[in-house]
C-alpha positions as CSV (number, residue, x, y, z in Angstrom):
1,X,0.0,0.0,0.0
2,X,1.4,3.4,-0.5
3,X,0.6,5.9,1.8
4,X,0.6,9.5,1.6
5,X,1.8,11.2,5.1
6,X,1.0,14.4,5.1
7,X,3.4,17.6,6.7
8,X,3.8,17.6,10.5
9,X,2.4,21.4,10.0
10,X,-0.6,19.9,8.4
11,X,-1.4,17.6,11.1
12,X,-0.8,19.7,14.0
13,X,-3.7,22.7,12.3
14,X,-5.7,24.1,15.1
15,X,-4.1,21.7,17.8
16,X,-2.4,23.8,19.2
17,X,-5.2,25.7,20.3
18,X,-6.7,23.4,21.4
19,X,-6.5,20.5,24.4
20,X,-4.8,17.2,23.2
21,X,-7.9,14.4,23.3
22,X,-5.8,11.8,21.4
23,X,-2.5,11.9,19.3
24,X,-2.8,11.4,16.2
25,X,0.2,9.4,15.1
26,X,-0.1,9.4,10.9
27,X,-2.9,10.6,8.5
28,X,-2.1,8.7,5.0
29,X,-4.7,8.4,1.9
30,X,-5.1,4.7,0.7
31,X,-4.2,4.1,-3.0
32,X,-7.6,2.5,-4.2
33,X,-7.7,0.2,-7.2
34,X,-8.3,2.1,-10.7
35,X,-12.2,3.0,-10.7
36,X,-13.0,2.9,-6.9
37,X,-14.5,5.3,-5.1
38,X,-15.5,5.5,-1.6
39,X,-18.6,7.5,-0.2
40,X,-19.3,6.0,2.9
41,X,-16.8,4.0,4.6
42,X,-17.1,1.7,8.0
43,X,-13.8,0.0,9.6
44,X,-13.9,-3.4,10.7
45,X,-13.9,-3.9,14.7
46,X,-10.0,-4.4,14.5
47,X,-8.9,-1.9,11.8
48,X,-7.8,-4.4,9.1
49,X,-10.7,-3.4,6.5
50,X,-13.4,-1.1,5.2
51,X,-16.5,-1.2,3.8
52,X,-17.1,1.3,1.4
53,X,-19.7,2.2,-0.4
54,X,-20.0,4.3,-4.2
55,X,-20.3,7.5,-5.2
56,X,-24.2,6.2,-5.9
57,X,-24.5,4.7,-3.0
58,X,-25.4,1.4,-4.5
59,X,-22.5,-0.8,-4.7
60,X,-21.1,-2.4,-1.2
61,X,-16.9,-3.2,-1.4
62,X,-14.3,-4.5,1.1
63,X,-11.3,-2.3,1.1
64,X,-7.5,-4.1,2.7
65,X,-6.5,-1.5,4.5
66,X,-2.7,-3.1,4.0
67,X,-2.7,-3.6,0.8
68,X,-5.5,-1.6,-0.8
69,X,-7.3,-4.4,-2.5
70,X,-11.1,-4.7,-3.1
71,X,-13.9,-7.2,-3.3
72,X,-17.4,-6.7,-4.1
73,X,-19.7,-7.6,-1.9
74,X,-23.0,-6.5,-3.0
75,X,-23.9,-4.2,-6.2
76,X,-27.4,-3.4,-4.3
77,X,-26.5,-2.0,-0.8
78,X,-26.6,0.8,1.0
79,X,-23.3,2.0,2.7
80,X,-25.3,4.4,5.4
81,X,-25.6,2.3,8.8
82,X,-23.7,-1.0,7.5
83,X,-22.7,-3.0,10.4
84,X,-20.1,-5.3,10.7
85,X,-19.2,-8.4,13.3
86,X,-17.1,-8.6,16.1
87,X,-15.0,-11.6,14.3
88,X,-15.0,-9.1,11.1
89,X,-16.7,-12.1,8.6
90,X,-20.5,-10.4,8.0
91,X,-21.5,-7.2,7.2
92,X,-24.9,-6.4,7.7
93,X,-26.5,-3.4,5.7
94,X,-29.5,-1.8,3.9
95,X,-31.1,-2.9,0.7
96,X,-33.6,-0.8,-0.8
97,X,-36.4,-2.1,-3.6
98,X,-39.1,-0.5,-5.6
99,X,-42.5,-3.0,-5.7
100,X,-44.9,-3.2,-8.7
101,X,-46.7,-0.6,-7.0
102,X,-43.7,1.6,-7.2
103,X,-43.4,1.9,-3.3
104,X,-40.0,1.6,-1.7
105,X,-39.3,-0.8,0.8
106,X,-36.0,-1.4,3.1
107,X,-34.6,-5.1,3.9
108,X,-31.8,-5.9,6.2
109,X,-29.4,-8.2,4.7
110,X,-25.9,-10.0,5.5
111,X,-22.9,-11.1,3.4
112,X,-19.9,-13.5,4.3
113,X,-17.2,-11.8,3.1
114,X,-15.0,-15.2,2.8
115,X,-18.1,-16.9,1.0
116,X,-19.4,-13.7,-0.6
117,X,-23.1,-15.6,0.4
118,X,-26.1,-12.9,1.2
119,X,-28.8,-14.1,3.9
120,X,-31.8,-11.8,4.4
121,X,-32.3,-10.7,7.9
122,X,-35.7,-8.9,7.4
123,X,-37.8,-8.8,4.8
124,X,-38.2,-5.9,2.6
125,X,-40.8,-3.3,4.7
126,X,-41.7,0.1,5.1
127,X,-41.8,-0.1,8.6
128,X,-38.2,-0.7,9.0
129,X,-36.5,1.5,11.7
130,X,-33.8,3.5,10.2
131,X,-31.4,1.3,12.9
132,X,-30.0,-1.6,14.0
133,X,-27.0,-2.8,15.9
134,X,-24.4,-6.2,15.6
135,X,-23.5,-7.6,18.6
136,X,-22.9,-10.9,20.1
137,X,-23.0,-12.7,17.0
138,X,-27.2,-11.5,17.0
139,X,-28.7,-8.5,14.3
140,X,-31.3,-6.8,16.3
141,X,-33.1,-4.6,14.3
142,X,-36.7,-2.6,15.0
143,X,-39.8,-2.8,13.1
144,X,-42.8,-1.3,14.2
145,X,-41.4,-0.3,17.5
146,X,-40.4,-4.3,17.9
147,X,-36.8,-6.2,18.2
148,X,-36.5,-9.2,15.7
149,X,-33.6,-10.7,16.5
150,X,-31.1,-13.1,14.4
151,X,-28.2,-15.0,14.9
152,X,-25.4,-15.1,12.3
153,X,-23.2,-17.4,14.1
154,X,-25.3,-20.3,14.7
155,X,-25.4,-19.7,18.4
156,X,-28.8,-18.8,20.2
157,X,-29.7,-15.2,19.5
158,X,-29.4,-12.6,21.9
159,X,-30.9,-9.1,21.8
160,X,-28.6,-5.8,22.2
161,X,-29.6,-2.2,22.5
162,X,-30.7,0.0,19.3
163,X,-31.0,3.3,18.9
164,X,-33.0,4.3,15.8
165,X,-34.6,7.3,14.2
166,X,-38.2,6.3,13.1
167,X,-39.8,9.9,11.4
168,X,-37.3,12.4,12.9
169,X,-38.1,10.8,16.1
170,X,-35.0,9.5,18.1
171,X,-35.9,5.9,19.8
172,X,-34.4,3.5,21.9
173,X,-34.8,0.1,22.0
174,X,-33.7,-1.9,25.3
175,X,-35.0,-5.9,26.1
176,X,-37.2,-5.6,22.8
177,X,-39.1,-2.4,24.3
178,X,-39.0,0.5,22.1
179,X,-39.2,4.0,23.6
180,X,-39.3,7.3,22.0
181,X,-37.3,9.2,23.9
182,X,-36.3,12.8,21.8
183,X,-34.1,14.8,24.9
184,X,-35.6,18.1,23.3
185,X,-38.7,16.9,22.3
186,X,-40.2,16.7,19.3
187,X,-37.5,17.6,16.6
188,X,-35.9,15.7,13.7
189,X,-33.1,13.5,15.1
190,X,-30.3,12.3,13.3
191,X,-27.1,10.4,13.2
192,X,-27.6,8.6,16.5
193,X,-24.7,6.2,17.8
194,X,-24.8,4.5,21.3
195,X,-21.2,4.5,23.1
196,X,-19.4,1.6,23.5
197,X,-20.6,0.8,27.1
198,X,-24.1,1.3,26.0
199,X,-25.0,3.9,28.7
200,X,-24.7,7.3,26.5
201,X,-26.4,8.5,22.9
202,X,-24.7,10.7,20.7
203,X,-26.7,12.5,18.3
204,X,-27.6,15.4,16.3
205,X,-31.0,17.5,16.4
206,X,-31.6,19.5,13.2
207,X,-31.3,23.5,14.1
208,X,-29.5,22.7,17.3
209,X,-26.7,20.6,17.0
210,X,-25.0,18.0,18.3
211,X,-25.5,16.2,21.9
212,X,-24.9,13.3,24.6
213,X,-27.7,12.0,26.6
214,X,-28.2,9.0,28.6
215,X,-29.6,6.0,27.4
216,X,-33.1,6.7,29.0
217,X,-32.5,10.8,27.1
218,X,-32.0,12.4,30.6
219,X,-29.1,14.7,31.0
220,X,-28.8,16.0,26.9
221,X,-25.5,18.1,27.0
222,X,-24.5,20.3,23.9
223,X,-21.2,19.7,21.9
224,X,-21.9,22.4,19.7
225,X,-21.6,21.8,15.5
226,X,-20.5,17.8,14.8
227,X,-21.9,15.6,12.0
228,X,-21.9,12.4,11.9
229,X,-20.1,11.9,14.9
230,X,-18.8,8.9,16.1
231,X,-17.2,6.7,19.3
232,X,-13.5,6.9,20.0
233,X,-14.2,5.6,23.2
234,X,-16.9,5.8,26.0
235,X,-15.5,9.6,27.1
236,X,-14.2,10.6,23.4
237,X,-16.1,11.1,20.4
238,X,-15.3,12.4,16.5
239,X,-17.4,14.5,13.8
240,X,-17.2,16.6,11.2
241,X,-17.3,20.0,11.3
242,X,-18.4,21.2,7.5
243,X,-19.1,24.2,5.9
244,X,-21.5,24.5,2.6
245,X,-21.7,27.3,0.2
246,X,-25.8,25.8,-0.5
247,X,-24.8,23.8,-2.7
248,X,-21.3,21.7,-2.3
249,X,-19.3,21.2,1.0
250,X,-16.4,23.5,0.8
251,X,-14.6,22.7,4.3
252,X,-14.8,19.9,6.4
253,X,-12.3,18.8,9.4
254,X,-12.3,16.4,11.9
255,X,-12.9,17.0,15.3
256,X,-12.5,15.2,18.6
257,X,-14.6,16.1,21.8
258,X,-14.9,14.6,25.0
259,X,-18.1,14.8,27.2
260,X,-17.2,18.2,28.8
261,X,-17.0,19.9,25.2
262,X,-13.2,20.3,25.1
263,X,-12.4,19.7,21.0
264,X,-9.3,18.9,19.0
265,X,-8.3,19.5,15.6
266,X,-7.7,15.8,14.2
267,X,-7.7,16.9,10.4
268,X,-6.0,19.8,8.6
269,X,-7.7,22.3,6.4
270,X,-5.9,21.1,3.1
271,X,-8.6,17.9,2.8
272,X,-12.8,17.8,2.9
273,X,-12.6,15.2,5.3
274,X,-16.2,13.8,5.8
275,X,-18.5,10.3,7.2
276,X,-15.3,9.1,10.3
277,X,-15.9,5.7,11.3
278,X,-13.6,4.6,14.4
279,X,-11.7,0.3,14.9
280,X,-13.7,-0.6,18.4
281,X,-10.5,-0.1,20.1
282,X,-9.9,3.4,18.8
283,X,-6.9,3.2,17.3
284,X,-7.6,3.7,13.7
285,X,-9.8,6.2,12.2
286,X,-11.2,6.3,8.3
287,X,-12.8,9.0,6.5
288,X,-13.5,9.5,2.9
289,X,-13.7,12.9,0.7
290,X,-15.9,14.4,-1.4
291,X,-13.9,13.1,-4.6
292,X,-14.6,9.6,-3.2
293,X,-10.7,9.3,-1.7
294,X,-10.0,7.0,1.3
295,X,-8.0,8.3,4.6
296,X,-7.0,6.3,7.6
297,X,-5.8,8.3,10.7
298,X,-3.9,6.6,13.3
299,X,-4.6,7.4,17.0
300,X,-3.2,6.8,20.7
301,X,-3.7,7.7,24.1
């Protein structure tokens, strides 16, 4: 793989003013095979691969972080939300489908990666909750305010925590109960992501920003503008702080906060840095461009 470090000076933008969260050991862009492009990527619990999605959002690949090689895994998937297992062999993700009566409907579907076979999880709906989580070797998705659980290791299947937007509403889903819990009340939620310890939501609330609550919603506290933000760790978090001219994103950096609000500067101005997805153990961070480039960003403590 050939890697392209950038400048010390580059690296270090707006750190300095700023408290030190993580380091941030390397940023290098990964040489894609000729014809790739990555919208939306998600890193595999252990760092060693992404899944990317298109510039159409339509076509699911498997990106070697190594060695920069792909695989297709899907030419009908969605990249938003894809989920992949603890052992790194399924991903689970979206499938959209348009019905004789020209309605859309949203399955849940898995793919071995070493046997490239697809298994559908649920069937095509339009009650599907726009979240589901992979844990345990169990998909737990929510339809209709209901967990349907399924196992994808062959051992019995256990429930996990969701959080899910359903109509701008931001719900949680606990023991197969689903609550609506929306910490400001009725708004239009977005981007939700439960912390690693499952105790703490992030998420963002359109014309306020972004914010941490408990698991129940109790306790919302504001960390100011962050898309798409994402777990580091159970304290640290990472989102993207973009600028738009109403039609294109113009700017876009990296940012790391911790509960309190304190931020650093993880990206430099000279790259559109956008959609961070985070290895569970924190170490390695991707992100992808608006020109469909792939970045990994290595972290410590």
């Amino acid at each position: 793989m050939k890697n392209f470090i950038f400048s010390a000076l580059a690296l270090c933008v707006g750190m300095a003013a700023s408290a030190q969260l993580v380091n941030v050991e390397s940023v290098s862009k990964i040489s894609l095979p000729q014809g790739v492009y990555v919208n939306v990527p998600t890193i595999s619990p252990d760092g060693s691969f992404v899944v990317v999605s298109d510039l159409e959002n339509t076509t699911l690949k498997s990106i070697d972080l190594a060695t920069g090689s792909s695989k297709l895994l899907t030419d009908n998937g969605s990249g938003h939300g894809v989920k992949i297992s603890d052992d790194g062999r399924t991903v689970v993700f979206r499938q959209r489908t348009v019905g004789k009566n020209h309605l859309t409907k949203t399955g849940l579907l898995s793919v071995d990666r070493v046997s490239g076979k697809t298994t559908e999880i649920v069937k095509p709906s339009r009650n599907l909750n726009a979240g589901f989580t992979v844990a345990n070797g169990t998909v737990t998705a929510v339809e209709k305010g209901r967990a349907k659980t399924k196992s994808i290791n062959g051992a019995k299947a256990t429930a996990a925590p969701v959080v899910s937007i359903n109509y701008g509403h931001l719900d949680v889903t606990v023991d197969g109960k689903t609550t609506t819990i929306d910490p400001q009340g009725r708004g239009s939620y977005l981007w939700p992501a439960l912390s690693p310890d499952g105790t703490k939501i992030v998420y963002w609330l359109a014309g306020a920003g972004c914010f941490v609550c408990n698991l129940d919603g109790s306790n919302p506290v504001k960390l100011g503008v962050l898309r798409a933000t994402t777990w580091i760790d159970n304290n640290t978090l990472v989102g993207m702080h973009d600028i738009d001219d109403g039609s294109f994103i113009i700017s876009s950096e990296l940012i790391a906060t911790d509960l309190r609000g304190t931020r650093q500067t993880l990206t430099g101005s000279d790259v559109i840095a956008l959609n961070p997805s985070v290895s569970a153990d924190g170490k390695t961070l991707v992100f992808s461009t608006p020109d469909g480039e792939l970045y990994m960003v290595k972290l410590s403590k």
